[in-house]
C-alpha positions as CSV (number, residue, x, y, z in Angstrom):
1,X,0.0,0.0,0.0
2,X,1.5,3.6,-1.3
3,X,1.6,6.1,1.2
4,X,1.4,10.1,0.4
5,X,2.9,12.2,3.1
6,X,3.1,16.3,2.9
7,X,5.5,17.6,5.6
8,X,5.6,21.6,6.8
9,X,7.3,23.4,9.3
10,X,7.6,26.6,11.2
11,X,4.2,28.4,10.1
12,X,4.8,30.9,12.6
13,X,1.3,32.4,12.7
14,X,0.6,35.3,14.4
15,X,4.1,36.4,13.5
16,X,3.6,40.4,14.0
17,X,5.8,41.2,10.9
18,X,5.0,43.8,8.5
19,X,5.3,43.6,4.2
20,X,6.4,46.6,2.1
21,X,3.4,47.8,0.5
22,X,4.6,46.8,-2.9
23,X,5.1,42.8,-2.1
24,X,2.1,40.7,-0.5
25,X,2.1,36.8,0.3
26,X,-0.5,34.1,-0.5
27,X,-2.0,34.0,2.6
28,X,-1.2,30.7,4.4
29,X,-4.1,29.3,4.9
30,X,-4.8,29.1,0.9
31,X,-1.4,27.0,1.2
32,X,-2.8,24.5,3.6
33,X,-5.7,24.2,1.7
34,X,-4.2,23.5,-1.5
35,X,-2.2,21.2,0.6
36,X,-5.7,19.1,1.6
37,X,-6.7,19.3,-1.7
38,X,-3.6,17.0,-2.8
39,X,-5.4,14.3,-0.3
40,X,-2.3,13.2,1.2
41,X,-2.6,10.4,3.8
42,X,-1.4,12.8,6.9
43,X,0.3,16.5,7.0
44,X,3.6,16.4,9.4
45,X,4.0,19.8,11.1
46,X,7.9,20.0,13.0
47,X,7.3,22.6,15.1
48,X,6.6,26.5,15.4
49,X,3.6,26.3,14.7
50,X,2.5,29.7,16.2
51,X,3.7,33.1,18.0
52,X,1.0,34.2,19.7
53,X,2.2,33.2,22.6
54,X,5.9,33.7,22.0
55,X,5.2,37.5,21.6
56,X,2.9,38.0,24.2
57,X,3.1,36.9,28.3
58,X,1.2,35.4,31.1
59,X,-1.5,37.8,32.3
60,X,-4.8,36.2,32.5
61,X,-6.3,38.7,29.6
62,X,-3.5,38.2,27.7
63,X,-4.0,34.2,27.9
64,X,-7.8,34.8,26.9
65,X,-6.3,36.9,24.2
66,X,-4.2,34.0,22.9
67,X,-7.0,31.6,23.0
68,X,-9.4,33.7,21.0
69,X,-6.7,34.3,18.1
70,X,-6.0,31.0,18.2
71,X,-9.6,29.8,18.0
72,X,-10.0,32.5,15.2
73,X,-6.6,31.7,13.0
74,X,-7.8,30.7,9.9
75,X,-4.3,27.7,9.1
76,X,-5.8,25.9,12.7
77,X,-9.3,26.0,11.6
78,X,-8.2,24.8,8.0
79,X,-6.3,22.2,9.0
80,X,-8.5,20.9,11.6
81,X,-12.2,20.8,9.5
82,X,-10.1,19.1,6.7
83,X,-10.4,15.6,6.1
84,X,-6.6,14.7,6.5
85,X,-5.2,14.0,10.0
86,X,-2.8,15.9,11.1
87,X,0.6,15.2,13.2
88,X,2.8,17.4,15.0
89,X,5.3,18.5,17.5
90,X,5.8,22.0,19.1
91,X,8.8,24.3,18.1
92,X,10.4,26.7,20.3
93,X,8.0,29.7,19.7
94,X,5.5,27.6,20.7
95,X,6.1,29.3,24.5
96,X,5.0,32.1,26.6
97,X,7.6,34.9,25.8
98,X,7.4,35.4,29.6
99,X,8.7,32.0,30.3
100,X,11.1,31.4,27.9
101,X,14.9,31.0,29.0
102,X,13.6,29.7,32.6
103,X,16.4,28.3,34.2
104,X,14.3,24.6,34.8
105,X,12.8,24.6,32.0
106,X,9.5,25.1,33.8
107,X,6.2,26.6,31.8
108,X,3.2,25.8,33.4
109,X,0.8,28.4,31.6
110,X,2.1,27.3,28.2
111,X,1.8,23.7,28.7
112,X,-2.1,24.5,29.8
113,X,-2.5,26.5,26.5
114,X,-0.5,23.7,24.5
115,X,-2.9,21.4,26.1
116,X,-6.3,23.9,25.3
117,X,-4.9,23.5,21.9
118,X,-5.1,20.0,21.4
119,X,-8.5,19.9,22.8
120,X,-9.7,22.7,20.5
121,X,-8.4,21.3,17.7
122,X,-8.6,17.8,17.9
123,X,-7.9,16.9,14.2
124,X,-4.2,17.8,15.1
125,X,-2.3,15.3,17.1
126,X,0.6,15.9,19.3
127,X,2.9,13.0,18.6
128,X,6.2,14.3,21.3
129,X,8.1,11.4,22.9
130,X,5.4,8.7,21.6
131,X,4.9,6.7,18.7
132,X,1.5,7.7,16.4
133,X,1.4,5.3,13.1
134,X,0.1,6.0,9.6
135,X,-0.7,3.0,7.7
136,X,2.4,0.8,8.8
137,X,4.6,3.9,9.4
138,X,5.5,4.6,12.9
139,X,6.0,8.3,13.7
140,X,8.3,9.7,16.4
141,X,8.4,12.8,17.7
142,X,9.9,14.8,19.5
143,X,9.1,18.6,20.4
144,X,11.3,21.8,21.2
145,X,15.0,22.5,20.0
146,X,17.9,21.4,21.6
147,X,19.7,23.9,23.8
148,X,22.7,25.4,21.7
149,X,24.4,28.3,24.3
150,X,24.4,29.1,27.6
151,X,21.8,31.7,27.0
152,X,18.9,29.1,25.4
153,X,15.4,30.9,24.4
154,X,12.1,28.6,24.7
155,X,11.9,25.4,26.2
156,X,14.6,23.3,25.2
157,X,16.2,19.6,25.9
158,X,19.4,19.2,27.3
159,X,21.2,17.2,24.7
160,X,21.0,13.7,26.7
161,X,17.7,13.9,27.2
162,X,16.2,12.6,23.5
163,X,18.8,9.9,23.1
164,X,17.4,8.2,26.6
165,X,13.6,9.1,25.3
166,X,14.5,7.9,21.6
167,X,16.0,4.9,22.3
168,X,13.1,3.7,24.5
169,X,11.3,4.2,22.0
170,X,12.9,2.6,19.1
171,X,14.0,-0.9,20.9
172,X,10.2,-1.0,21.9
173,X,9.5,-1.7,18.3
174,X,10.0,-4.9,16.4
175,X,13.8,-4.7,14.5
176,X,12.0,-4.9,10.8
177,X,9.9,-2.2,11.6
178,X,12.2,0.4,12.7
179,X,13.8,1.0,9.2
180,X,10.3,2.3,8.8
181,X,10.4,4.9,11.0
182,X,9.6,8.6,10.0
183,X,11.7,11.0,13.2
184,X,9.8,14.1,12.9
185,X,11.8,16.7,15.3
186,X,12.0,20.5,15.6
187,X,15.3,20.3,15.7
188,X,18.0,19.0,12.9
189,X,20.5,16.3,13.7
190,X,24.0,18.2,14.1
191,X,25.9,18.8,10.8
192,X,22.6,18.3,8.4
193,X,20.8,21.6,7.1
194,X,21.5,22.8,10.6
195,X,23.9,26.3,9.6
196,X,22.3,29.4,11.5
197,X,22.6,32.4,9.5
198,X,22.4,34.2,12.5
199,X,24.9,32.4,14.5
200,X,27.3,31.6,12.1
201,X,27.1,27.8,13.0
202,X,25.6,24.5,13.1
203,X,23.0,24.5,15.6
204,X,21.6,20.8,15.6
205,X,21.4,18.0,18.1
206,X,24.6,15.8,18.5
207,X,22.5,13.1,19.8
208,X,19.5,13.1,16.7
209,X,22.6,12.7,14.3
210,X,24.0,9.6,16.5
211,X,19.9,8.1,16.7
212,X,20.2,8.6,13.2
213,X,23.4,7.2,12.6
214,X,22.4,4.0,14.8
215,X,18.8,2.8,13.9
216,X,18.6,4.5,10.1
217,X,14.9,5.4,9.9
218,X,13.4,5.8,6.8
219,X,12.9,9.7,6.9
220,X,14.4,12.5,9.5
221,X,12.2,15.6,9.1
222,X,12.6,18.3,11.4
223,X,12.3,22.4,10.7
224,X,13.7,25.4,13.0
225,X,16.7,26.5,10.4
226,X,15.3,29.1,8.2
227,X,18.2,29.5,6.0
228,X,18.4,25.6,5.0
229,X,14.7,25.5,4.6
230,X,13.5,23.6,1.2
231,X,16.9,21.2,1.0
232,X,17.1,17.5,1.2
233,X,20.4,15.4,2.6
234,X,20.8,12.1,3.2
235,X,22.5,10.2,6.7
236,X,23.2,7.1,5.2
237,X,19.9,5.7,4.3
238,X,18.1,8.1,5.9
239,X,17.0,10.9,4.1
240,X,17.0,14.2,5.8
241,X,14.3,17.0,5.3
242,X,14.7,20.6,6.3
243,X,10.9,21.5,6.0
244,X,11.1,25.1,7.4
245,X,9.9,27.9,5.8
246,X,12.5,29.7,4.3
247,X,13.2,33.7,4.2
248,X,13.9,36.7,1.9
249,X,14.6,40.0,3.3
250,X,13.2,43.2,1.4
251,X,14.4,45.9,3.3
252,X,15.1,44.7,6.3
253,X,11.5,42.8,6.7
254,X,11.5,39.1,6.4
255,X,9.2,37.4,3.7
256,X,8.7,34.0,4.8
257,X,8.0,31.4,2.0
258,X,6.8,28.1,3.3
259,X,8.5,25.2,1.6
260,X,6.0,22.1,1.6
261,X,7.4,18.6,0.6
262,X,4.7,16.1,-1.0
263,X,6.4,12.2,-0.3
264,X,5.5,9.1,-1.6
265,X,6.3,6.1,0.0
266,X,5.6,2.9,-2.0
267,X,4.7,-0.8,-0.8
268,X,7.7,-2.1,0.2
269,X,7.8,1.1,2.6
270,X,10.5,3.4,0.3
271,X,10.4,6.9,-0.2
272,X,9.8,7.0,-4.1
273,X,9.3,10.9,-4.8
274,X,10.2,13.9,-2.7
275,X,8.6,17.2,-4.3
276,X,8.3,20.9,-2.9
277,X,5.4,22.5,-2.9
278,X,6.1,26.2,-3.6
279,X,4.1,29.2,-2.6
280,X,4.9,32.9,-4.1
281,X,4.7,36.4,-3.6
282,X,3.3,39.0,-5.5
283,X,5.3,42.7,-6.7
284,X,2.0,44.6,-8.4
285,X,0.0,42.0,-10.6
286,X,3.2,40.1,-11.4
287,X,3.3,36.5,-9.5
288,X,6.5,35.8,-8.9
289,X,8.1,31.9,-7.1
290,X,9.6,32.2,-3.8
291,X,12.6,30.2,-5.3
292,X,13.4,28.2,-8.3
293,X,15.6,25.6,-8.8
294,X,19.0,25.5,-9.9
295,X,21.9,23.5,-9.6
296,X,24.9,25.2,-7.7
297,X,28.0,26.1,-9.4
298,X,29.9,24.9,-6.2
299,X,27.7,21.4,-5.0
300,X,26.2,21.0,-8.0
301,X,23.4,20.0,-6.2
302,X,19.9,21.0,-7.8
303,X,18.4,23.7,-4.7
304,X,16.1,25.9,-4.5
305,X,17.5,29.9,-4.9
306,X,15.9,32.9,-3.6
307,X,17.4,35.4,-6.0
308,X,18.3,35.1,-10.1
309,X,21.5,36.5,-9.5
310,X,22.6,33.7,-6.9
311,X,24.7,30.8,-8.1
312,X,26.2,29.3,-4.2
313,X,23.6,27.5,-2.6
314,X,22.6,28.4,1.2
315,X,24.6,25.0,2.2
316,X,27.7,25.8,0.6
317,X,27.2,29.6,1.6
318,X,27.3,28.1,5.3
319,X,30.3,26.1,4.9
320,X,32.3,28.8,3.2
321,X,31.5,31.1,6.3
322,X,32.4,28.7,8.7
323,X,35.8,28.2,6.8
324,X,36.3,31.2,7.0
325,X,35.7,31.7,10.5
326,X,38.2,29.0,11.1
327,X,41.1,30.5,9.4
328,X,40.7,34.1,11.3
């Protein structure tokens, strides 16, 4: 039995960001609904799936504020009066902004919101630190980001933690079944699609790459690094999907473009196509692609590009910074 699979990440709704007046977005919820339109089997979210309660704190108006634009955002209520179920973990927006950075990691008033939210929209299914299966296809996930510095926003793991969770996990299922496995994280595994532009760094979790490296699951999709949003590596056998949405910057304001990836997974459980779904942005009544795809002049890999006049890829961009940074 084929399997269709479309896999998102970082929606960020409620982000409070605002367009030049020349440029607008398809408006996201037009994306997810051309996304239940393709009838896929299950949409995989990775995380970040809001920041409304990232941006705003813990007051009790303020937490009937969050509820009501949650209740009213038109992506939740699209996604969960659609006929296609709908998996996910939470990113690390998905916070109070009042809580974020406590020292233990403590967040009562979020975890009660993160918990209204389920029971609102009960077509979405948290699948953190559990197993949730799709027609054969057992689904792991795991929510948050790893903690990267000293100075950690949101609620994240300590590094240990998901290897111990993981790992009871995966030896609970049977051995031919775990080469099955789809590993839906926030988080990337350390060294894939995991360069901060920001940082000037990889960011992703040591102990994801050695789960990875040990019990080779079918598919590693995860989200949280903007600038490697859209790419596809491979660990081995396992192929790796940075499903984040991706950003241009137009005067200093961020465009997000939300790269989608459409998988099919055939009978004898492979993953036979992997295609991004692109959304675009508009200059006047021209329609123009977030990105198109090239092949860079350095890789030679066929990725996505955010500007005509680029010809590195965001990968090897990465790597020549971090070169660089080595040699100062």
């Amino acid at each position: 039995m084929s399997i269709k699979l479309i896999t998102i990440s970082d929606l960020h709704q409620g982000n409070p960001i605002s367009l030049p007046s020349n440029i607008r977005v398809i408006p996201q919820e037009k994306l997810i609904q051309n996304l239940i339109q393709r009838k896929p089997d299950c949409i995989l979210i990775a995380g970040d799936l809001q920041d409304y309660m990232w941006n705003l704190g813990t007051e009790t108006n303020q937490i009937t504020q969050i509820k009501k634009q949650l209740r009213n955002d038109p992506v939740f209520n699209a996604l969960n009066k659609g006929s296609v179920p709908v998996y996910f973990i939470w990113g690390n927006t998905d916070v109070m902004d009042l809580e974020k950075g406590n020292l233990y990691d403590e967040t009562p008033v979020t975890d009660e919101l993160r918990d209204w939210f389920c029971n609102t929209f009960q077509n979405l299914h948290n699948c953190h630190n559990e197993i949730l299966n799709i027609k054969g296809i057992p689904i792991l996930g795991y929510a948050d980001a790893n903690k990267t510095t000293d100075d950690h926003s949101g609620k994240c793991w300590d590094e240990p933690t998901i290897l111990s969770d993981f790992q009871h996990l995966i030896e609970g299922l049977d051995p031919e079944i775990r080469r099955n496995t789809i590993f839906l994280t926030h988080t990337p595994p350390r060294g894939v699609l995991d360069f901060s532009s920001l940082g000037g760094r990889h960011i992703g979790s040591y102990y994801l790459r050695e789960l990875i490296e040990e019990f080779q699951p079918l598919l590693s999709i995860f989200g949280h690094v903007h600038y490697c949003g859209g790419y596809s590596e491979f660990i081995n056998k396992t192929q790796c999907i940075n499903v984040s949405s991706f950003g241009l910057v137009v005067s200093h304001e961020i465009l997000f473009g939300q790269s989608a990836f459409e998988l099919q997974i055939n009978p004898d459980k492979e993953v036979s196509s992997t295609k991004m779904i692109v959304s675009h942005y508009w200059e006047g009544k021209q329609k123009n692609v977030f990105v198109e795809y090239r092949h860079c002049q350095i890789c030679g890999r066929h990725t996505p590009f955010a500007r005509k006049q680029f010809k590195t890829c965001r990968v090897c961009l990465g790597a020549r910074r971090i070169e660089e940074q080595l040699q100062q």
